[in-house]
C-alpha positions as CSV (number, residue, x, y, z in Angstrom):
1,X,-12.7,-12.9,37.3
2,X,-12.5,-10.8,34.2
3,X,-14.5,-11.1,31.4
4,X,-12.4,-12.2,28.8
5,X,-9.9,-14.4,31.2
6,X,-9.9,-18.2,31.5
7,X,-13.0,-20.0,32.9
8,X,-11.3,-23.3,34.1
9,X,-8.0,-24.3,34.5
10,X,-6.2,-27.2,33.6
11,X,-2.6,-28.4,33.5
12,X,-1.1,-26.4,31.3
13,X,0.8,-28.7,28.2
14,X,4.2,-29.2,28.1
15,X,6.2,-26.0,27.1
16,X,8.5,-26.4,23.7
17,X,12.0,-27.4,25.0
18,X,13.3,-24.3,23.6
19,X,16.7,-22.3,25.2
20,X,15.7,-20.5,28.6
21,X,14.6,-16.9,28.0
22,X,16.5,-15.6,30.5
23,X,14.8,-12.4,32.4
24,X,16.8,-9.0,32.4
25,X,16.6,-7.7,36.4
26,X,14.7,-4.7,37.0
27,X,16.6,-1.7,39.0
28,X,15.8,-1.6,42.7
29,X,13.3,1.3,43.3
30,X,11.8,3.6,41.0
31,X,12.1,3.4,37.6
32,X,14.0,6.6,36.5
33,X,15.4,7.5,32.8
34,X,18.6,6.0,34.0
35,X,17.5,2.4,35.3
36,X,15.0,2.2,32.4
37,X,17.5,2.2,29.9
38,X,19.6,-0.5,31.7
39,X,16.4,-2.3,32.1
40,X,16.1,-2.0,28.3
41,X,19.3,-2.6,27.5
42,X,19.5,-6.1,29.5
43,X,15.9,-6.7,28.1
44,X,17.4,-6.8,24.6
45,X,20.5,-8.8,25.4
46,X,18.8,-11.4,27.0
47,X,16.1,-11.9,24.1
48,X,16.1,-15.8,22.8
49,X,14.7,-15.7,18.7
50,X,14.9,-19.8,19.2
51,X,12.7,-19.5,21.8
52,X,10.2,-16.8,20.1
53,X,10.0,-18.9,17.2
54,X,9.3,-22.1,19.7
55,X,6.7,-19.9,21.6
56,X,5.0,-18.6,18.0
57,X,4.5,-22.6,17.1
58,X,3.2,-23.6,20.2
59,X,0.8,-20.8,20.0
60,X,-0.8,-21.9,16.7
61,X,-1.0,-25.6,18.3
62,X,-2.8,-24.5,21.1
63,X,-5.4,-21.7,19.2
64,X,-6.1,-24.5,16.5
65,X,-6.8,-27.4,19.1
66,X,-8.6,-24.8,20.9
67,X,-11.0,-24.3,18.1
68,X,-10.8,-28.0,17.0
69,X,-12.1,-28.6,20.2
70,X,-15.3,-27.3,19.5
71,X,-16.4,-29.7,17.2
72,X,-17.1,-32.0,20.0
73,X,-18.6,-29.0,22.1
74,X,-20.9,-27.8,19.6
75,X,-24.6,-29.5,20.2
76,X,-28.0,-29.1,19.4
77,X,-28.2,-25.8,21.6
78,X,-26.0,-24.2,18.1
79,X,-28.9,-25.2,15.7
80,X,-31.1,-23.6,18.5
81,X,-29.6,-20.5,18.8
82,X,-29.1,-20.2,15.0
83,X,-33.0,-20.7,14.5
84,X,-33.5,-17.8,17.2
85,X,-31.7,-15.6,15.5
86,X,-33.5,-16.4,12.3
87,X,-37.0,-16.0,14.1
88,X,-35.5,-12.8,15.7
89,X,-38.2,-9.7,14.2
90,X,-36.0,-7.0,15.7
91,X,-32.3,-6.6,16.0
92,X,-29.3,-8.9,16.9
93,X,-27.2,-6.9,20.1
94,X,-24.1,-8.1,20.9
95,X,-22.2,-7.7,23.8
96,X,-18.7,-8.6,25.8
97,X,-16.1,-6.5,28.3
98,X,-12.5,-6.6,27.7
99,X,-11.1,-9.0,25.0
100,X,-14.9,-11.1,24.8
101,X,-15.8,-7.0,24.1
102,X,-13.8,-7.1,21.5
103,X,-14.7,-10.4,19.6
104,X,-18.5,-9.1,20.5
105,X,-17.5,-6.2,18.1
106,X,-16.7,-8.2,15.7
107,X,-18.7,-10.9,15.7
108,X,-21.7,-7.8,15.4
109,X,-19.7,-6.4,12.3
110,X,-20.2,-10.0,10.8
111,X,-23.3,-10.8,11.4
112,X,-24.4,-7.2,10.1
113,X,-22.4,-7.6,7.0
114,X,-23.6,-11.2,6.0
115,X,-27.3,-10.4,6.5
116,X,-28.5,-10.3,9.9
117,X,-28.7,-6.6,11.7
118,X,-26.9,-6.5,14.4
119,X,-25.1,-4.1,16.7
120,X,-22.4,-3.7,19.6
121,X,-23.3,-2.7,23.7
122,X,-21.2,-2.2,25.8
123,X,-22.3,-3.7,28.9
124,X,-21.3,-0.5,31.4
125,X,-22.8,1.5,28.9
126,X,-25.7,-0.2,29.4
127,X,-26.0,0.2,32.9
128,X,-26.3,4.1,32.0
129,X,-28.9,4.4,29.1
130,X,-28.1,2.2,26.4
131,X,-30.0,-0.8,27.4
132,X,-32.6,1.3,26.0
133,X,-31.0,0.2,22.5
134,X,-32.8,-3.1,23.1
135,X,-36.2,-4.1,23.1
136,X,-38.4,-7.5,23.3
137,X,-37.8,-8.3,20.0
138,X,-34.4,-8.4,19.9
139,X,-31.9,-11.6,20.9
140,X,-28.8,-10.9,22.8
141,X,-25.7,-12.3,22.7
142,X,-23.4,-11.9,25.9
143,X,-19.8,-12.6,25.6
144,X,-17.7,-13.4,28.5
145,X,-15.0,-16.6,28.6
146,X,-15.7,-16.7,32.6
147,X,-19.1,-15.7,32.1
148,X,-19.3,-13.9,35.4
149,X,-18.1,-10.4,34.4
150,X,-19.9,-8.4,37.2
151,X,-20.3,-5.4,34.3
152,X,-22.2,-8.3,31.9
153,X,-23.6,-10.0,34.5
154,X,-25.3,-7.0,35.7
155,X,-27.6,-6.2,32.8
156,X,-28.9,-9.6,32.6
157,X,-31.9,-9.7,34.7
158,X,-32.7,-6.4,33.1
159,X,-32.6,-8.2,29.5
160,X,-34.8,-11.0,30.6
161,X,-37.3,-9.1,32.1
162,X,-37.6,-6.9,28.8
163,X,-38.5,-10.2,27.0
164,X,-35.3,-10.2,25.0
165,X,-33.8,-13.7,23.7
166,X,-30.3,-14.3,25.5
167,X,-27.7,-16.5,23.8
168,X,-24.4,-16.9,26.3
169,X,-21.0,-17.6,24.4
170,X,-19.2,-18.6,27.5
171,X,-16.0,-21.3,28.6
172,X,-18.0,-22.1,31.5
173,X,-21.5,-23.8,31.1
174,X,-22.2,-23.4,35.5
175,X,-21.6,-19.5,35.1
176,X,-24.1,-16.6,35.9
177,X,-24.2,-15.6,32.2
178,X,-25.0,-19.4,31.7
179,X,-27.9,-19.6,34.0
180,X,-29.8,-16.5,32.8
181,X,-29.7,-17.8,28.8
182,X,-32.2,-19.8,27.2
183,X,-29.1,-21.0,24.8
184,X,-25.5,-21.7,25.7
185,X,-23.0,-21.6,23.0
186,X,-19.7,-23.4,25.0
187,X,-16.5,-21.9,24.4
188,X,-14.5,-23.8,27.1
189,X,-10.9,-24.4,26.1
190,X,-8.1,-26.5,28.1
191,X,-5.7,-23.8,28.1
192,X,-4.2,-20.2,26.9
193,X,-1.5,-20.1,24.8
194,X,0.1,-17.6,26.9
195,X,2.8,-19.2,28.6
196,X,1.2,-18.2,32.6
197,X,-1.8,-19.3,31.5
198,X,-3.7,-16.2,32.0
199,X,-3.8,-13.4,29.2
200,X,-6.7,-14.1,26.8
201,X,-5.6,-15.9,23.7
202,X,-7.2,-19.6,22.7
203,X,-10.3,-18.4,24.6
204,X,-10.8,-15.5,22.9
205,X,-9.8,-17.2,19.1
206,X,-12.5,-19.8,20.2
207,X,-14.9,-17.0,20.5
208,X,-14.1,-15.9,17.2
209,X,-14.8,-18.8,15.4
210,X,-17.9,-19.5,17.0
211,X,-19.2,-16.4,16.1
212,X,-17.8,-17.1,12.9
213,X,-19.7,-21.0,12.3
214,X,-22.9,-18.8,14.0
215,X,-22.7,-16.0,11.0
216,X,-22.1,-19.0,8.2
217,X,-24.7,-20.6,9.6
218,X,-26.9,-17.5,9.8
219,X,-26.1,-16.6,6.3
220,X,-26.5,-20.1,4.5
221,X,-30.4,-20.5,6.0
222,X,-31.5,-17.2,4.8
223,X,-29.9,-17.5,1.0
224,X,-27.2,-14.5,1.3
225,X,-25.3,-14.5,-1.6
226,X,-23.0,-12.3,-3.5
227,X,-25.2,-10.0,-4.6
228,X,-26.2,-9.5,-1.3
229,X,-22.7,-9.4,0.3
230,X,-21.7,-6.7,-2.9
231,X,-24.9,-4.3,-1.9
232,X,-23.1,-4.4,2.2
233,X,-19.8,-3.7,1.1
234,X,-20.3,-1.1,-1.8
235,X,-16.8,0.7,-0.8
236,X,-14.4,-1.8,-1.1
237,X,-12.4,-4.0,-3.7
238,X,-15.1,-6.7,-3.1
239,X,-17.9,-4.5,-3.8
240,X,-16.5,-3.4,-7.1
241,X,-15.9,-7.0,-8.3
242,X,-19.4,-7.9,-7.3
243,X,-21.5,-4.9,-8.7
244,X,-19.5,-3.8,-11.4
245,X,-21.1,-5.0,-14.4
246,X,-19.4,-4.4,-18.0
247,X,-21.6,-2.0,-19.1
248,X,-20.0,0.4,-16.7
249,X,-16.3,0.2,-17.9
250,X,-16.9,-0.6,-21.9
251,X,-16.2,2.0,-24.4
252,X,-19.0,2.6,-26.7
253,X,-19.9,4.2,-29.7
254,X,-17.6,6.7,-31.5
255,X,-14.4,4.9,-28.9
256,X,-15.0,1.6,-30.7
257,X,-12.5,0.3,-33.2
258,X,-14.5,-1.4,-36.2
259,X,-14.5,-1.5,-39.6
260,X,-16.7,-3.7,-42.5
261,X,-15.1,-6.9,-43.8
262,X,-13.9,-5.4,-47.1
263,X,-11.7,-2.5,-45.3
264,X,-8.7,-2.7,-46.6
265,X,-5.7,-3.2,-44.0
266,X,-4.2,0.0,-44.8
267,X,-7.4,1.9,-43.5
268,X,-7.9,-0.7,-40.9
269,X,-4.7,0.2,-39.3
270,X,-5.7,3.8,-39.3
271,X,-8.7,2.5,-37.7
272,X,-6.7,0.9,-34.8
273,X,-4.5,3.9,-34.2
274,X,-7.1,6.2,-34.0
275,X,-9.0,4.6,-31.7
276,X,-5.9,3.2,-29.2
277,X,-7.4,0.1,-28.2
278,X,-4.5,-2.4,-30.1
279,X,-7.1,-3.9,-32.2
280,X,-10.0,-3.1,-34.4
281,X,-13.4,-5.1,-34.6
282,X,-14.6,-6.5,-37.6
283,X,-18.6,-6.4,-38.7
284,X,-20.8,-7.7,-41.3
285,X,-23.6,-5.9,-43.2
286,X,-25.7,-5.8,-40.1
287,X,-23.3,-4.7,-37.9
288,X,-23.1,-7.9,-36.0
289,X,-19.1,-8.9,-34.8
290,X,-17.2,-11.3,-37.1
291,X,-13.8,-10.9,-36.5
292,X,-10.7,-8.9,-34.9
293,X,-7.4,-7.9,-35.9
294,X,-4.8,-6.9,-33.2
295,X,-1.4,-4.6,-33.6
296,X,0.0,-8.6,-32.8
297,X,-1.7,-10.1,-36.0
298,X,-0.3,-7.3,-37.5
299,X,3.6,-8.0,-36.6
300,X,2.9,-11.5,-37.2
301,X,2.1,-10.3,-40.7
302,X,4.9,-8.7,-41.5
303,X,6.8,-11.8,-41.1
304,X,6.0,-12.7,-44.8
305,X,7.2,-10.0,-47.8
306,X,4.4,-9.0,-49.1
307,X,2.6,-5.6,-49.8
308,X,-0.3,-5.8,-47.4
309,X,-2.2,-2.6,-47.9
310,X,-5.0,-3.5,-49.9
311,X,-5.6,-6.9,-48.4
312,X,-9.3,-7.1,-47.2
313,X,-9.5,-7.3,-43.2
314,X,-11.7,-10.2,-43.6
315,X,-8.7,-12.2,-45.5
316,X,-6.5,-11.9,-42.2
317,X,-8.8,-11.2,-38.8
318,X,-9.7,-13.2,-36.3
319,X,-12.8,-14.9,-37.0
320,X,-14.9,-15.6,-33.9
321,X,-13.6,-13.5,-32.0
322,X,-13.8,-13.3,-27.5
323,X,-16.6,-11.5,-26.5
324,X,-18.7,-10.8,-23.4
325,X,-22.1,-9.4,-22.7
326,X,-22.8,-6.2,-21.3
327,X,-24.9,-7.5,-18.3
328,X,-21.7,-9.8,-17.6
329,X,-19.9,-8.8,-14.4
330,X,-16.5,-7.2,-15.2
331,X,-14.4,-9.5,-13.1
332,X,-15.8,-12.4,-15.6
333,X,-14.2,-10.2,-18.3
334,X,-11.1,-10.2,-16.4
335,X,-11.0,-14.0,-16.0
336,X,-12.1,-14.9,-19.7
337,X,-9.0,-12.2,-20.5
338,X,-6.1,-13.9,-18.3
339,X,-7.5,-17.4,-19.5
340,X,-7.1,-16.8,-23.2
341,X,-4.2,-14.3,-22.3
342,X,-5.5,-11.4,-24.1
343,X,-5.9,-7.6,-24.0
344,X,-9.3,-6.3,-25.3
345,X,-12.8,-8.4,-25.6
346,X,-15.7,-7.1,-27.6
347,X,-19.2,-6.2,-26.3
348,X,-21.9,-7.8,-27.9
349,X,-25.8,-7.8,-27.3
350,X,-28.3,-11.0,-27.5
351,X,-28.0,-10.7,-31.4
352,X,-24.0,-10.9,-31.7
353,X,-24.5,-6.9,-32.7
354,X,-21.0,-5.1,-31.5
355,X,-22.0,-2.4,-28.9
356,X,-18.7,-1.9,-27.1
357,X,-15.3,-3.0,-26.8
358,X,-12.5,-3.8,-23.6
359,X,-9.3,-3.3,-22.7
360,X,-7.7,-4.2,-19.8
361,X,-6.8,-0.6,-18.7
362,X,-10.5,-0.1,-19.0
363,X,-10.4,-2.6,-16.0
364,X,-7.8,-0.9,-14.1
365,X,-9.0,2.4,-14.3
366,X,-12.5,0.7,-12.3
367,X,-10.0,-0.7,-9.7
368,X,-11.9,-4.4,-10.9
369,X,-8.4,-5.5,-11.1
């Protein structure tokens, strides 16, 4: 029996009382240009969307009771094979043939990228040199839904005999792959989704999520958090979010809007148009931040007849203005900026001193948003 194939059959459930798919007849003989096209043709005539769309539902019932189901599977042999791991002083290898092969590969990517090293064998491979990969330190993990997957199956007595931990994620507890593990994760589902009951689909999404509750697990006992999942994924969106701290994206110095309290508007404004942030900051004698005015205030000003211009800043800014630190992450800046539905923050240190100032193309630019 293949690897990734059921383990044990049962009656399969009822079938959704959709309209008959009815099934186009293939031409007699070889299948020349000619008789593959009528074979399309008749393929596409014949298709039923009521019944794709019945087929698609009962798919999702069956994958989620699949993995439902393994609430009552799971046992004390989980928390076993979790502490292994966590005892492990070498690597985690991970292995599987066929579909298992490819939930092994990505159960390895998890684990690797949540904290616990781990890597992907291919079990034939293995058979011609890369069994060297793994050593007496290491645990391994064999995939395989029958768990008798002659390639898998193969390599086993080899692993033992190296002193290696084996953990067997497996639909069937009796099976060869079972026998030879010191911990049995059960994977055993009542049926595919595919409708003959054969191709590789609850099986394989059990898998997955046991792999998955293994990594959670894995990660929770050793403390991983998101500093630790930024430092693994440096590349992508969720890296940026995580290590990108404000200090990276401010604008500082010379780029900073500010004026004193007694600017007067009229050189405040020059202020905010050199500078091209919308806004100016205000400070006090010692430089500390005590107020903003925005190109909004501004409009809002206008509203009333009046000659402006020699107003002092501090007679129409903001006072206590939004402001973030610089060891703040920049996402936090992104948040406090949607909440209060504005564009720029100001940068301030311990002291309330103005060191840099945000906008929210600043944030775009660094791909935080």
């Amino acid at each position: 029996m293949i690897g990734g194939g059921p383990s044990q059959r049962s009656v399969a459930p009822a079938r959704p009382a959709a309209p008959p798919q009815a099934k186009p007849q293939r031409a007699p003989g070889g299948r020349g240009h000619g008789q593959s096209l009528l074979y399309f043709a008749a393929m596409i005539a014949n298709f039923n969307p009521d019944r794709a769309l019945a087929l698609a539902q009962q798919t999702f019932d069956i994958e989620a009771q699949a993995v439902l189901g393994l609430k009552s599977q799971v046992s004390a042999d989980f928390a076993r094979a979790v502490e292994m791991v966590l005892r492990c002083t070498g690597r985690v290898v991970v292995s599987g043939i066929g579909k298992s092969g490819h939930i092994a590969r990505k159960v390895a990517a998890t684990l690797a990228s949540t904290g616990t090293p781990a890597f992907f064998v291919h079990p034939a491979e293995a058979s011609h040199g890369d069994l060297g990969m793994v050593t007496r330190d290491d645990v391994f993990i064999g995939f395989s839904n029958s768990g008798e997957v002659s390639e898998l199956t193969a390599i086993l007595p080899l692993i033992k005999r190296l002193g290696a931990k084996l953990i067997a994620v497996t639909g069937n507890p009796q099976s060869s792959l079972a026998q030879h593990a010191d911990v049995v994760l059960n994977s055993r589902v009542e049926v595919e989704a595919c409708p003959l009951n054969l191709a590789p689909t609850a099986s394989t999404t059990a898998q997955m999520a046991l792999g998955d509750a293994l990594a959670v697990a894995l990660l929770d006992a050793r403390g991983f958090g998101a500093d630790d999942f930024a430092r693994s994924h440096p590349g992508g969106s969720l890296g940026r979010k995580l290590l990108t701290h404000v200090r990276d994206v401010m604008r500082q110095g010379e780029a900073v809007p500010r004026v004193t309290e007694d600017t007067p508007l009229s050189q405040a404004l020059m202020e905010i148009t050199r500078k091209g942030m919308a806004m100016t900051a205000v400070v006090d004698a010692e430089g500390r931040a005590a107020g903003v005015f925005t190109d909004g205030d501004l409009r809002r000003l206008l509203e009333t007849p009046r000659d402006w211009r020699a107003v002092p800043i501090h007679e129409v800014m903001h006072r206590n203005p939004r402001a973030v630190g610089p060891d703040q992450l920049a996402v936090e800046a992104v948040e406090m900026m949607e909440t209060h539905r504005i564009n720029q923050l100001l940068v301030v240190d311990a002291a309330g001193q103005l060191i840099g100032a945000l906008h929210i193309h600043d944030l775009t630019r660094a791909k935080v948003i």
